[in-house]
C-alpha positions as CSV (number, residue, x, y, z in Angstrom):
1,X,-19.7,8.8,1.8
2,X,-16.2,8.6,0.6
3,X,-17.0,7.5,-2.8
4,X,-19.6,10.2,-2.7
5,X,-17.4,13.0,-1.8
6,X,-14.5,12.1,-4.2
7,X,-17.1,12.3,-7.1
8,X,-17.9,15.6,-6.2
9,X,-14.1,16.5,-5.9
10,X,-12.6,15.1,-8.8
11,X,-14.2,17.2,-11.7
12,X,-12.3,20.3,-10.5
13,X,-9.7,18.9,-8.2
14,X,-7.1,20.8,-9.6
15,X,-9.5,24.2,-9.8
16,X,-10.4,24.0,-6.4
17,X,-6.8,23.3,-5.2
18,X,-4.9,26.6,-7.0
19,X,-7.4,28.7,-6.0
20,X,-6.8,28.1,-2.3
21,X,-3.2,27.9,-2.4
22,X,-2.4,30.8,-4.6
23,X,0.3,31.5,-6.9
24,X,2.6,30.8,-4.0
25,X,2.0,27.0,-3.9
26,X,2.3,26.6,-8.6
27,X,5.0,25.1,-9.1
28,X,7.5,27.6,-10.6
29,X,7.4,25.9,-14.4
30,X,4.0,24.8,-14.5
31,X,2.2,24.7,-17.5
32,X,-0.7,27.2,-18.7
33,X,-3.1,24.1,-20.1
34,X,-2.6,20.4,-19.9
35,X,-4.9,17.6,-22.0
36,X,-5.5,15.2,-19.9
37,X,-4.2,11.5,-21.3
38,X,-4.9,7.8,-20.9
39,X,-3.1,6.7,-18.0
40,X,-2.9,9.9,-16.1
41,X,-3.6,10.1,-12.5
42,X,-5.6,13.0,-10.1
43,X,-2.3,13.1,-8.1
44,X,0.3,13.4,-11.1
45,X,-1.7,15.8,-13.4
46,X,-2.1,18.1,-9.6
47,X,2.1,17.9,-9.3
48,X,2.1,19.5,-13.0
49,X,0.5,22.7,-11.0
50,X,0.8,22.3,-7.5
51,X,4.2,22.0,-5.5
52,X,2.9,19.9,-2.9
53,X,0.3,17.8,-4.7
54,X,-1.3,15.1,-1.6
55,X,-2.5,19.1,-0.4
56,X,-5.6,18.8,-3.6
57,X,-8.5,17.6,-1.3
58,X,-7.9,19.4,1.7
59,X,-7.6,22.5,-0.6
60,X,-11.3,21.2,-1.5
61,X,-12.9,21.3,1.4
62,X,-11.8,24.9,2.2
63,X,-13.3,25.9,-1.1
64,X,-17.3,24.8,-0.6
65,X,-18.5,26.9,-3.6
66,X,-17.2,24.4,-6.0
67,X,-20.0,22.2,-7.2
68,X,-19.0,20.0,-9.9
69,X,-19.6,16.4,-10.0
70,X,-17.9,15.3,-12.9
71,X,-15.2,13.5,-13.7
72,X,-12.0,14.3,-15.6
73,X,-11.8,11.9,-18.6
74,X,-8.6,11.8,-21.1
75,X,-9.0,14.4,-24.3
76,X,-10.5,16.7,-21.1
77,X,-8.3,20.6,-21.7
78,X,-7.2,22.1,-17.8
79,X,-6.5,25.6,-18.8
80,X,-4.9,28.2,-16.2
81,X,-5.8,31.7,-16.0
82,X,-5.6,34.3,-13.4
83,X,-8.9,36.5,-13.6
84,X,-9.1,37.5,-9.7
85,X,-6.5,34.8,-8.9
86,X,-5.4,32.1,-10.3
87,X,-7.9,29.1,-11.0
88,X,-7.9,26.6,-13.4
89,X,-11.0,25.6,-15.8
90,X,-11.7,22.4,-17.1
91,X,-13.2,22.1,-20.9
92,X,-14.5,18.6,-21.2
93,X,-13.7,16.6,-24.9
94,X,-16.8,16.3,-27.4
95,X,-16.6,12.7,-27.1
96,X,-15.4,11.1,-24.1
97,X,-14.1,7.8,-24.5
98,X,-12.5,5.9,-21.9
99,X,-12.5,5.5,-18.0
100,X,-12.2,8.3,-15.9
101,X,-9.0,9.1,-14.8
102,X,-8.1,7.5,-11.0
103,X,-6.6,9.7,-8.5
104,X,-3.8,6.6,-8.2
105,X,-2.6,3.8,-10.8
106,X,-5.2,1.2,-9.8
107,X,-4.2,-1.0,-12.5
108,X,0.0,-1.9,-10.3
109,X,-2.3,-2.6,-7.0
110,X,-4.9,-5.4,-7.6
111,X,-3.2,-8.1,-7.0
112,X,-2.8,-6.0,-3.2
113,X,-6.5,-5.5,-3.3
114,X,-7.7,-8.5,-4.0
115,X,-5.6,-11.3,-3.3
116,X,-3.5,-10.5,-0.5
117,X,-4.6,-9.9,3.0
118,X,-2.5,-9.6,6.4
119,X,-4.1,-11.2,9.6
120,X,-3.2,-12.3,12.9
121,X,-1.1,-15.1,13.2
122,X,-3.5,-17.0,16.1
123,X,-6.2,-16.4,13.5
124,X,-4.4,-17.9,10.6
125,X,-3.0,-21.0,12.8
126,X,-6.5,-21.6,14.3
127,X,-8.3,-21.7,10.7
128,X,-9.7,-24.3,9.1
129,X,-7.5,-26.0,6.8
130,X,-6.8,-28.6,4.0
131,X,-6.4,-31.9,5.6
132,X,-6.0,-34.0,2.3
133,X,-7.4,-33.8,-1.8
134,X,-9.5,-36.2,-4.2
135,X,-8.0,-39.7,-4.7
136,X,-5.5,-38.8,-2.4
137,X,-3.7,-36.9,-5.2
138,X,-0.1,-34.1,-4.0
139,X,-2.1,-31.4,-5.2
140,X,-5.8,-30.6,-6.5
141,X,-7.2,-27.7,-8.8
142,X,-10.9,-26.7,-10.2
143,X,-13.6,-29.2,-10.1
144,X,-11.7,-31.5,-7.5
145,X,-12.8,-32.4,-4.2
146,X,-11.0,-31.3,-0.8
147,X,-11.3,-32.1,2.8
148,X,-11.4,-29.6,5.5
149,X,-11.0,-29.9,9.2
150,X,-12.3,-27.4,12.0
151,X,-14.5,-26.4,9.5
152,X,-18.4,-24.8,10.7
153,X,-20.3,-24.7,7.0
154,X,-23.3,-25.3,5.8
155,X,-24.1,-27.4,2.3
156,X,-23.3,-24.5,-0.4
157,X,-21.8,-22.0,1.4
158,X,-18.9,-20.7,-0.6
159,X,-15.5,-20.1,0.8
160,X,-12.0,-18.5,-0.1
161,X,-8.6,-20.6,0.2
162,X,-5.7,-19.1,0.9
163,X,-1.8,-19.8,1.5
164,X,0.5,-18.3,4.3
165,X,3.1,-16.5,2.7
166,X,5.0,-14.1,4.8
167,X,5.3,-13.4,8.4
168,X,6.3,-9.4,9.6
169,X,7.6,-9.9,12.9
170,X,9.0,-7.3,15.3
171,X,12.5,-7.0,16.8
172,X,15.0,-5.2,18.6
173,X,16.9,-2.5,16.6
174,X,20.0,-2.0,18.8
175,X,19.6,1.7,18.8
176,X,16.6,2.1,21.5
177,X,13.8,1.5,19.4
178,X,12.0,-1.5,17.4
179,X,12.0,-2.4,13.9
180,X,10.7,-4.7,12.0
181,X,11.3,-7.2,9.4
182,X,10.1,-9.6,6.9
183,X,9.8,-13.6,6.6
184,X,8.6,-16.1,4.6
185,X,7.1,-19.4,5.8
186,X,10.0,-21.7,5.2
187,X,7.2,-24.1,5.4
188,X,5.8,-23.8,2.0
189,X,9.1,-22.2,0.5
190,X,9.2,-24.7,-1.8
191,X,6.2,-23.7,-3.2
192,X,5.7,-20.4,-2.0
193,X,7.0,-17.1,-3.8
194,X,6.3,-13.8,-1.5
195,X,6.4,-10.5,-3.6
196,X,7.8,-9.0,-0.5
197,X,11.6,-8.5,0.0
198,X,13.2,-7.1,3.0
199,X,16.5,-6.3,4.8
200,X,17.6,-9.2,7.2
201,X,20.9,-7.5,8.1
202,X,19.5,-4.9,10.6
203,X,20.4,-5.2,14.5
204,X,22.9,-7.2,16.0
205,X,20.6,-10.2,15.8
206,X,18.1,-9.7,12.9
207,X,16.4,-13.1,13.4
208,X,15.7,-12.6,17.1
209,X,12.2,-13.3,17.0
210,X,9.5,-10.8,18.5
211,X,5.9,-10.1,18.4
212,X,4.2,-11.4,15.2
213,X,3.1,-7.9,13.2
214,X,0.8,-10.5,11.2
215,X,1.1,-13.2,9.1
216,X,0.3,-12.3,5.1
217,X,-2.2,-14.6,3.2
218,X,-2.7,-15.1,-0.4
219,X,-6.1,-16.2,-1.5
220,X,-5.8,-18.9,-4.3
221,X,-8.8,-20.0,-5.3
222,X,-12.7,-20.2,-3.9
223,X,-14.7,-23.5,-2.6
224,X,-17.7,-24.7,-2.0
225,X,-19.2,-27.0,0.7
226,X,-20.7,-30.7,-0.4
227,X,-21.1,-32.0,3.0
228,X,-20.5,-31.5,6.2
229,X,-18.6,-33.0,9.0
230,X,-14.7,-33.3,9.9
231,X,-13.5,-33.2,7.9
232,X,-15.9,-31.3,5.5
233,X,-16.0,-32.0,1.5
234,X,-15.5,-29.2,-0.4
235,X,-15.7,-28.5,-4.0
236,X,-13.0,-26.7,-5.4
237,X,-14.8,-23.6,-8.1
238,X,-11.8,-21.8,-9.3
239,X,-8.4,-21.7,-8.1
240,X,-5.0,-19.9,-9.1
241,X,-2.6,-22.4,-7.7
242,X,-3.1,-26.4,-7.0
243,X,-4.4,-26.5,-4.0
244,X,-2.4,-28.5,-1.1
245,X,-2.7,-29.6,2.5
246,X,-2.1,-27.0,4.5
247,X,-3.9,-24.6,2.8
248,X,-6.4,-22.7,5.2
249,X,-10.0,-21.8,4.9
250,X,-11.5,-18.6,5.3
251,X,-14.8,-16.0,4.7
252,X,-15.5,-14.7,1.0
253,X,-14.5,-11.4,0.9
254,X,-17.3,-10.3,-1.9
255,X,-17.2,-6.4,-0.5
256,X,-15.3,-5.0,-4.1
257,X,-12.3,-2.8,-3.2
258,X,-12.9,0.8,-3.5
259,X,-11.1,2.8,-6.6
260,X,-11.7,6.1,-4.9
261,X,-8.7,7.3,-2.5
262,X,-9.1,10.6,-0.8
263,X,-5.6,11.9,-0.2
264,X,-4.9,13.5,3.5
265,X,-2.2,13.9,6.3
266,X,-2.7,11.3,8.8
267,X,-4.7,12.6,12.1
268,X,-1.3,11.6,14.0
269,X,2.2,10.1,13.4
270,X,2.3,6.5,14.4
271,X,5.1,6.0,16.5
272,X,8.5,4.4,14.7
273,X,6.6,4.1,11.9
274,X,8.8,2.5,8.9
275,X,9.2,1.3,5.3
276,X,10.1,-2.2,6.2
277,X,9.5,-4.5,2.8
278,X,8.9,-3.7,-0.8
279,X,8.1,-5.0,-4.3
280,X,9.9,-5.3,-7.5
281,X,13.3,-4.9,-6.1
282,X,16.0,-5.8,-3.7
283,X,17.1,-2.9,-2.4
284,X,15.4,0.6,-3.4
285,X,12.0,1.6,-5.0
286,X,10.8,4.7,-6.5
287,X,7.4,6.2,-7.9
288,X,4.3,4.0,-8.1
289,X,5.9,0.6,-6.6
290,X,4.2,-1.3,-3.4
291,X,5.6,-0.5,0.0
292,X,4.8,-2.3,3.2
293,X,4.9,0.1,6.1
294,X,4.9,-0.3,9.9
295,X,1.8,0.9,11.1
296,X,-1.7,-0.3,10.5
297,X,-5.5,0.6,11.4
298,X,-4.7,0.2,15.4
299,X,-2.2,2.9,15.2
300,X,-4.9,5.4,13.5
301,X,-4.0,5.0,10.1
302,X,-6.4,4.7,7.1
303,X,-6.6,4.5,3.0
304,X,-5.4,7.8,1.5
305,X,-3.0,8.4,4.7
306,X,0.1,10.9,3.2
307,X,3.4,10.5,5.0
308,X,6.4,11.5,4.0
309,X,9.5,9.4,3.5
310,X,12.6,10.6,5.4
311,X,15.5,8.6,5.1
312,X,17.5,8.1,8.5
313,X,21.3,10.1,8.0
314,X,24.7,7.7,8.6
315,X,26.2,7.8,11.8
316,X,29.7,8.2,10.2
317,X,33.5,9.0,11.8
318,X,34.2,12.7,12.4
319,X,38.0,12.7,11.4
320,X,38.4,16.1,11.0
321,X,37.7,17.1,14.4
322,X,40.1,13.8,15.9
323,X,42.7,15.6,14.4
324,X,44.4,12.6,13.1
325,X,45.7,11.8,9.3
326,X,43.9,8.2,9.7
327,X,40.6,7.7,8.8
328,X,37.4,5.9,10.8
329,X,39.1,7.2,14.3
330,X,37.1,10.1,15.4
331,X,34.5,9.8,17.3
332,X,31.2,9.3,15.5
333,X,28.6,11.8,14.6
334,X,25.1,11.4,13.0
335,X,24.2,13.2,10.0
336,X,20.6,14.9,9.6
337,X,17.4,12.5,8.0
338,X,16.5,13.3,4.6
339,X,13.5,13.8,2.8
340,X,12.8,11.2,0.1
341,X,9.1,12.0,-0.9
342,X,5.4,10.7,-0.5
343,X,3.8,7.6,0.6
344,X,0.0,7.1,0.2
345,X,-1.6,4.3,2.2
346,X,-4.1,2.3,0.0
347,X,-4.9,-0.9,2.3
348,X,-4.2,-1.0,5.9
349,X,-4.8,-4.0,8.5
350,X,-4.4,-4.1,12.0
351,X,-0.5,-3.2,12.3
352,X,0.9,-3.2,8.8
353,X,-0.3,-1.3,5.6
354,X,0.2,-1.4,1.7
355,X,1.2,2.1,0.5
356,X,2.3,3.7,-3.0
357,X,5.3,5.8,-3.1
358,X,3.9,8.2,-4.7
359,X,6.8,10.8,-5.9
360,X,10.6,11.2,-4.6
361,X,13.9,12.7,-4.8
362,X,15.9,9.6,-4.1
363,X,15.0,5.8,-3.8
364,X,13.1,4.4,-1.1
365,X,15.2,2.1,0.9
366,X,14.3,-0.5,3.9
367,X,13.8,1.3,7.3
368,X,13.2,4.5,6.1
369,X,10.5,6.6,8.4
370,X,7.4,8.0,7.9
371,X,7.1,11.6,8.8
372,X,3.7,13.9,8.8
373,X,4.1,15.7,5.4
374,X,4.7,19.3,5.2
């Protein structure tokens, strides 16, 4: 049904969208046409029009007379006019060559759809794992034999094998509320490189430990079962990394991700929800870099959900009013959150998502909240 509907929409996105929202919601220097290009995206060619752009498919929906199921395609000519309001026309390219433009850059986020998935830490410690390898060898790769224990199979059933790599674990802020950070299995470190990085400084006692958020797993290759027993002997297809004891076997996920994101405001704001690791950097990201946020499918959050990023204000000394030449003596005053920009959720599990900062103002840092967007 989703993919379904975003066919229909995507044609005339941007149509359907200034129509509804009127000349008060263009952005004050938009452009009269745009030629769509290779490596464009629904969201950034609607911010070229639209002031708030994640508003495109619920602008949509209010406007059921549009009925066009095509695609915008690069060489594709958006042109603006204002005959009985504004709306904007699309004027598809003789030849279309190319992919159809995505409504986000799928192309930074595979490795998230694909390869990574966040599960529950009793489910990960209770999986079958990698008791030993072929001749008794540190490490195996393709065409090598392993041996699995707590393993249910069947002779040819076909199974992925994935790593624990990070841990998000829960904790007490100090300030009346929970956050969250990040951790990698010290375990495997030696071998192990998570993508994520996070702020251990927070609280008075950042390593307290509290409830697991879920453990992150990395899927490194796919197997296949000789015979069966315990341990089991599996055949080791294809693999990324050498596969080691410890490793743990789980299901084949063969369900393809889904290129098609339907942006929306979520149906409610997730309580404390934060930014709490990220990609790329160590301590800010911007546009189109990998967030990991505090709030998953069990607090009502699904793939397209729009928040937006509000960064907490300092609590800071208010010397002016202590009347006193010396500074850091006042008594202490918090200064107002501010609004950073977009976050659209792309993969969620049960309490922690994947999301793509979308635009911004400023950079993203660690513990910045999620807010319904305007």
């Amino acid at each position: 049904m989703l993919k379904k509907a975003f066919t229909v929409l995507a044609g005339t996105m941007v149509a359907a969208a200034v129509c509804a929202a009127g000349a008060a919601q263009l952005r004050g220097n938009h452009p009269d046409s745009y030629t769509v290009r290779r490596g464009d995206t629904l969201w950034g060619i609607s911010a070229k029009f639209l002031a708030k752009p994640w508003l495109w498919p619920e602008i949509w929906q209010a406007n059921p007379q549009v009925r066009n199921p095509h695609l915008i395609y690069p060489g594709d000519v958006l042109n603006l006019s204002f005959i009985n309001g504004p709306s904007l026309k699309l004027q598809p390219a003789l030849h279309r060559e190319g992919e159809a433009v995505p409504a986000i850059p799928l192309d930074a986020l595979k490795t998230f759809l694909k390869d990574l998935r966040v599960m529950d830490s009793g489910a990960v410690s209770k999986a079958p794992y990698v008791v030993g390898v072929e001749e008794d060898q540190l490490r195996v790769t393709s065409g090598q034999n392993i041996y699995v224990r707590g393993l249910d199979s069947q002779p040819g059933q076909r199974w992925a094998i994935v790593r624990p790599e990070h841990v998000f674990r829960g904790f007490d802020d100090g300030a009346g509320g929970t956050s969250v950070f990040g951790n990698e299995l010290y375990a495997n470190a030696a071998m192990v490189r998570s993508p994520w990085q996070e702020d251990r400084g927070q609280g008075a006692n950042p390593f307290r430990r509290g409830s697991d958020m879920g453990v992150e797993v990395k899927v490194i290759g796919t197997a296949e079962t000789l015979r069966t027993g315990d341990p089991s002997t599996l055949l080791v297809l294809e693999s990324t990394q050498e596969i080691r004891s410890g490793d743990r076997i789980m299901p084949v996920d063969d369900a393809p991700y889904d290129p098609y994101y339907y942006p929306h405001a979520p149906q409610n704001l997730p309580k404390d929800g934060r930014v709490i690791a990220f990609t790329d950097a160590m301590d800010a990201v911007g546009p189109h870099q990998v967030v990991a946020l505090s709030v998953g499918s069990k607090d009502g959050v699904d793939n397209g959900a729009t928040f937006a990023i509000w960064q907490p204000g300092e609590n800071i000394h208010d010397d002016v009013a202590s009347n006193s030449w010396s500074r850091g003596v006042g008594k202490r005053v918090t200064l107002p959150d501010e609004y950073i920009g977009h976050v659209m959720v792309f993969r969620t599990f049960d309490h922690v998502s994947y999301g793509l900062v979308m635009d911004g103002l400023r950079p993203v840092k660690m513990g910045d909240r999620l807010r319904l967007p305007e």
